[in-house]
C-alpha positions in Angstrom: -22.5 -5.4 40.1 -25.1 -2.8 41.4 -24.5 -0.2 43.6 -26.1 3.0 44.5 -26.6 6.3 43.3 -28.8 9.4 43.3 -31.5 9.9 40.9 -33.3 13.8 41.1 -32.0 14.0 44.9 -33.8 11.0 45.8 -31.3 7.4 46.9 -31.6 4.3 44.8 -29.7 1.4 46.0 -29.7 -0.6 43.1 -28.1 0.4 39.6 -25.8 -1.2 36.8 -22.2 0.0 36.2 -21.7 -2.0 33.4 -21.8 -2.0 29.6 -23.5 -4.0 27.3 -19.8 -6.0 27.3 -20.1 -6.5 30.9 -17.4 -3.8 31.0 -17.0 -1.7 33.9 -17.9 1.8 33.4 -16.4 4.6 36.0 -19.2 7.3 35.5 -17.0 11.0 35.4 -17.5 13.5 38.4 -19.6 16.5 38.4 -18.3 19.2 40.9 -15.3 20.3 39.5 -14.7 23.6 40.9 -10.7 25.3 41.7 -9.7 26.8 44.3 -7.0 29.4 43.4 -4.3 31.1 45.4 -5.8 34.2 44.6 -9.2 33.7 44.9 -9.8 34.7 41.3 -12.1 31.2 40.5 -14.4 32.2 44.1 -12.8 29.6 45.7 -9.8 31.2 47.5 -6.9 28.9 49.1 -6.8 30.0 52.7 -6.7 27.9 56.2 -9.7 26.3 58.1 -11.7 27.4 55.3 -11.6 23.8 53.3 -12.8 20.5 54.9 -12.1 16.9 52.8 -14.6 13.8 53.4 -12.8 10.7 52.8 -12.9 7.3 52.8 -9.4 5.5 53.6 -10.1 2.1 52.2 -10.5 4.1 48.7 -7.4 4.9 46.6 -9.1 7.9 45.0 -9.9 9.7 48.8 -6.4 8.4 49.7 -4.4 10.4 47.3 -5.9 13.6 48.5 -5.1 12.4 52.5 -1.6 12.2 51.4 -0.9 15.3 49.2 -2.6 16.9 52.7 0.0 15.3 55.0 2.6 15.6 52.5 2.3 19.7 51.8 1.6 20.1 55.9 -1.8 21.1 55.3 -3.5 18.8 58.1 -3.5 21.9 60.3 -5.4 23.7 57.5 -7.8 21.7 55.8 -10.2 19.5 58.5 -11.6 15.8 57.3 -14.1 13.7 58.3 -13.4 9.8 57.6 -16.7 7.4 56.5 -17.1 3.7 57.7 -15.0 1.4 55.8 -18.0 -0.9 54.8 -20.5 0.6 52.3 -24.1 -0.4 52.5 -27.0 0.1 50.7 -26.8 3.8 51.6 -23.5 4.1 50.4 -20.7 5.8 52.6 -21.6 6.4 56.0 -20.2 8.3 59.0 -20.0 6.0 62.1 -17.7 5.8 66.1 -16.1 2.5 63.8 -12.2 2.6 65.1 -10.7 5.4 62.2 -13.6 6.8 61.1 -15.4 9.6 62.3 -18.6 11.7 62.3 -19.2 14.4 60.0 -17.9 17.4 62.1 -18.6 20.2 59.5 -22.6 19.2 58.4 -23.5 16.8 60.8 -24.9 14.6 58.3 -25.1 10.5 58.2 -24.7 9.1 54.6 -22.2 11.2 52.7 -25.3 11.2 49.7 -26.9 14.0 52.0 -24.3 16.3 51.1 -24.6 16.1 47.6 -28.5 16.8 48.3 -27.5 19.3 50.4 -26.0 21.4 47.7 -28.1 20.2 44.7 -31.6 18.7 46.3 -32.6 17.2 42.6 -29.0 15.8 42.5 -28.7 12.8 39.8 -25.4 11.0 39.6 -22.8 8.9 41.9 -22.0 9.5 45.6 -18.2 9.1 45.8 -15.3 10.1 47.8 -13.4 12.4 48.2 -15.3 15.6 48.2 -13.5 19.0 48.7 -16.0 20.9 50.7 -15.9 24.7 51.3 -17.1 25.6 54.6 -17.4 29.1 54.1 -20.3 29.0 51.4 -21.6 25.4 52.2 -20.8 24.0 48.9 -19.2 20.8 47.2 -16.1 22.6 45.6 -14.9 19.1 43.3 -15.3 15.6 44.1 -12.3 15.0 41.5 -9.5 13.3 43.2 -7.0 14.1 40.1 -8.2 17.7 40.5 -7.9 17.8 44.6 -4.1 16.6 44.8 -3.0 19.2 42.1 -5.0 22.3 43.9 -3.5 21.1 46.9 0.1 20.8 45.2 -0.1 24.3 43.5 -2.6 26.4 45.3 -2.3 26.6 48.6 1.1 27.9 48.5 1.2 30.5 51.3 0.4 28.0 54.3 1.7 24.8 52.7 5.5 23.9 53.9 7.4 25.6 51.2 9.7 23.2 50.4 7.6 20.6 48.7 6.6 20.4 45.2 5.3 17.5 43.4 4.1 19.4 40.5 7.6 21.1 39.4 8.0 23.3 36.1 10.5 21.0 34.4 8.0 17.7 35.2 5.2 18.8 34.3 4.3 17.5 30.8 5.7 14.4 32.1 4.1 14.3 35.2 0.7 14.5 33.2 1.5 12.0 30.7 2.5 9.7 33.3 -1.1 9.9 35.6 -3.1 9.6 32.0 -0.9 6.8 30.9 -1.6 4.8 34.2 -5.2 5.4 35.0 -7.2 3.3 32.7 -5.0 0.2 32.8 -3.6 0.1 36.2 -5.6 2.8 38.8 -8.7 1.8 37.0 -8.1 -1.3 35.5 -8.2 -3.3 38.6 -11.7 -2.1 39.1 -12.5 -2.8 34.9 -11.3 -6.6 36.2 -12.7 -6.9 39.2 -16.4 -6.0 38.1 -16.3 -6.9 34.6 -18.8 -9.7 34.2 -18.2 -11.1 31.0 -14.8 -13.2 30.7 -13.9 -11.3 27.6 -14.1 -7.9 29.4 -12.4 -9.1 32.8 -9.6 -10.8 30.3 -8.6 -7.5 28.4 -8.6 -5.3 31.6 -6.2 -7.8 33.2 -3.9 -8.3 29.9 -4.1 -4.5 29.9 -3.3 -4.1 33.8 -0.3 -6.7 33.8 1.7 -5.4 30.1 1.1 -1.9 32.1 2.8 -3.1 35.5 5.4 -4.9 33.7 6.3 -1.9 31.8 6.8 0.1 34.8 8.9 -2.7 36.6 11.2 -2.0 33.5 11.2 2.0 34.0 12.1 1.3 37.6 15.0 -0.8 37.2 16.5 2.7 35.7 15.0 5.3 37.9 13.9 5.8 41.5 10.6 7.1 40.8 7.9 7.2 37.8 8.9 10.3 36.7 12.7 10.6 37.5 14.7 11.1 40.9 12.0 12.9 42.8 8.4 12.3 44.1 5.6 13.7 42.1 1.8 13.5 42.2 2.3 10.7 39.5 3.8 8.4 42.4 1.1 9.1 44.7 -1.4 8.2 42.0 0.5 4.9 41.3 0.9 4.4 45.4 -2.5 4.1 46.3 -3.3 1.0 43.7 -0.1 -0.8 44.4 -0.5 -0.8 48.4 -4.0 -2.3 48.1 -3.1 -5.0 45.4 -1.6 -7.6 47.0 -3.9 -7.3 49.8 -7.3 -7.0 48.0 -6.7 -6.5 44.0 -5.2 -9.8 43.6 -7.5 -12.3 45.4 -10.5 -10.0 45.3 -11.1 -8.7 41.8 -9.0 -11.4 40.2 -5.9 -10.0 39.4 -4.0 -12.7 39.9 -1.4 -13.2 37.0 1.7 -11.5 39.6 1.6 -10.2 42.7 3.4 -6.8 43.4 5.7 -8.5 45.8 6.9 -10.8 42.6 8.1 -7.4 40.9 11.8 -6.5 42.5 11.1 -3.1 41.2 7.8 -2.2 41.5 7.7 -4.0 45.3 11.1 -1.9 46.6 9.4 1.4 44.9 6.1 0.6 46.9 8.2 0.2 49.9 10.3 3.1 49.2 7.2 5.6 48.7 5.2 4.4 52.1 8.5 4.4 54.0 8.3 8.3 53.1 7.4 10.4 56.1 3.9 11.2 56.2 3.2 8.5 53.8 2.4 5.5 56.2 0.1 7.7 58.7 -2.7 7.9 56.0 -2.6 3.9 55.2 -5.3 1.7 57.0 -4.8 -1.9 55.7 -8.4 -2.8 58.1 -10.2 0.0 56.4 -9.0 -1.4 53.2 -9.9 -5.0 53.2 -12.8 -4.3 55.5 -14.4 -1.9 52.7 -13.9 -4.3 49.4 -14.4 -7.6 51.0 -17.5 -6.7 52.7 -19.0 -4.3 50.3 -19.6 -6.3 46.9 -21.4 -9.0 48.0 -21.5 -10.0 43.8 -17.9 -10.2 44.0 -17.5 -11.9 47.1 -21.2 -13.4 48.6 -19.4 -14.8 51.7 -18.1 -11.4 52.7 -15.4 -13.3 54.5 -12.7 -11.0 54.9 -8.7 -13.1 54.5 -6.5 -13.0 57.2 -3.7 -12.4 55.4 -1.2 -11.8 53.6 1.6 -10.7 55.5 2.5 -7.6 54.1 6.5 -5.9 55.4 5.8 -2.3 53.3 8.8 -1.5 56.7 11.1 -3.9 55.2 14.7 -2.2 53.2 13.5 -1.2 49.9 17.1 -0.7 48.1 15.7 2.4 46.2 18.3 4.7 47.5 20.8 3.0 45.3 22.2 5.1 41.9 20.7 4.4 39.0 
């Protein structure tokens, strides 16, 4: 599976992602800058200052469009939203219904902006990038990173009453997003672009023990990490809304559908049924992007009509445990 990068500020189409296993290997992200409350790390959290480039067809980008909505920063913090479809350029901004122009640099592939601030730039162009207006700078492209400066830093114009990062969760809350990244966040991606049968075959044993566990966890609480929402739900929330839709067909996870898992498909339910939750989900984004953009994985570029999805329908979460 190739796709595009950077190499010394200069954009290469082509590249390999994979191991000599045919494993598929998520290069790390480079800009990881904080913003603090105080301004102590140069980055201070303060209003109109902070602009986010997302895309909404990726579960990364998404997390940090929902932590925003979710804290009441959409006031605060400006986005720009790329074209669903990435083409040999990468992400680009387009008029394409939900997406919009760059507002802030006025750029047309999002790779410009990591030339922009580094012009011999070498790496991976991804969403979502934290951008600070004031110095014209990529603060951190780290989605992990984003939500929890969002959660904990902006504390002065965020609503006041929200905290998904709380003292008493917190060990628990960071256990819980490591212990689900590489099998379930990233392990649809290890199945989907694996290309070797061995490699696609661990990452989906690995994906489906993980999921089943958490069915099990469910059955006895509302949420991953207890009886309140936490950034550990909103990491788990952005895999589970695309899998049945794209996951399962697309990159071959097919063993159970979420829908199959009583738990796992009333906690999915229960999470977008959240207020502020639904506004940042874009189903046509999402199958537009994956079943148009890896033509290795799907030649055709056919994108399914279905399935019928009710994320509306009663989700029995609210029940006592």
């Amino acid at each position: 599976m190739g796709l595009g990068m950077l190499i010394d500020g200069k954009w290469v189409s082509e590249r390999e992602q994979e191991d000599d296993k045919g494993q598929f290997v998520r290069p790390s992200t480079t800009f990881r800058n904080w913003i603090t409350a105080d301004g102590s790390s140069g980055f201070k959290a303060e209003a109109n200052r902070y602009h986010l480039y997302v895309s909404l067809a990726c579960p990364w980008a998404h997390r940090t469009l929902i932590m925003r909505q979710l804290k009441g920063l959409d006031d605060a913090i400006s986005v720009s939203i790329v074209h669903p479809e990435m083409g040999e350029n990468s992400w680009e901004f387009s008029e394409y219904p939900g997406a919009t122009p760059d507002s802030v640099n006025h750029v047309h592939y999002l790779w410009e902006l990591y030339v922009k601030v580094e012009p011999d730039y070498t790496g991976r162009v991804t969403v979502p990038i934290l951008w600070d207006k004031q110095t014209g700078t990529i603060v951190n492209n780290e989605s992990r990173e984003i939500i929890r400066m969002l959660d904990t830093e902006f504390g002065a114009i965020a609503k006041p009453d929200v905290n998904l990062y709380p003292d008493a969760l917190q060990s628990q809350i960071d256990e819980t997003i490591d212990a689900i990244y590489s099998p379930i966040n990233n392990g649809v991606y290890r199945a989907g672009f694996a290309t070797t049968q061995g490699a696609y075959e661990e990452a989906v044993t690995e994906l489906f023990a993980a999921l089943d566990h958490w069915e099990q966890v469910l059955d006895q609480q509302r949420y991953l990490c207890g009886d309140q929402i936490t950034e550990a739900d909103i990491c788990m929330f952005t895999t589970l809304i695309r899998f049945d839709a794209v996951y399962y067909t697309h990159f071959k996870c097919n063993i159970r559908r979420i829908i199959d898992y009583p738990n796992l498909w009333g906690y999915l339910r229960d999470l977008y049924q959240h207020p502020g939750v639904k506004e940042t989900c874009n189903l046509d984004h999402i199958k537009r992007h994956y079943f148009r953009s890896h033509p290795k994985v799907n030649p055709t570029r056919i994108i399914p009509v279905g399935p019928v999805l009710d994320f509306a329908g009663k989700h029995g979460r609210d029940r006592h445990y």
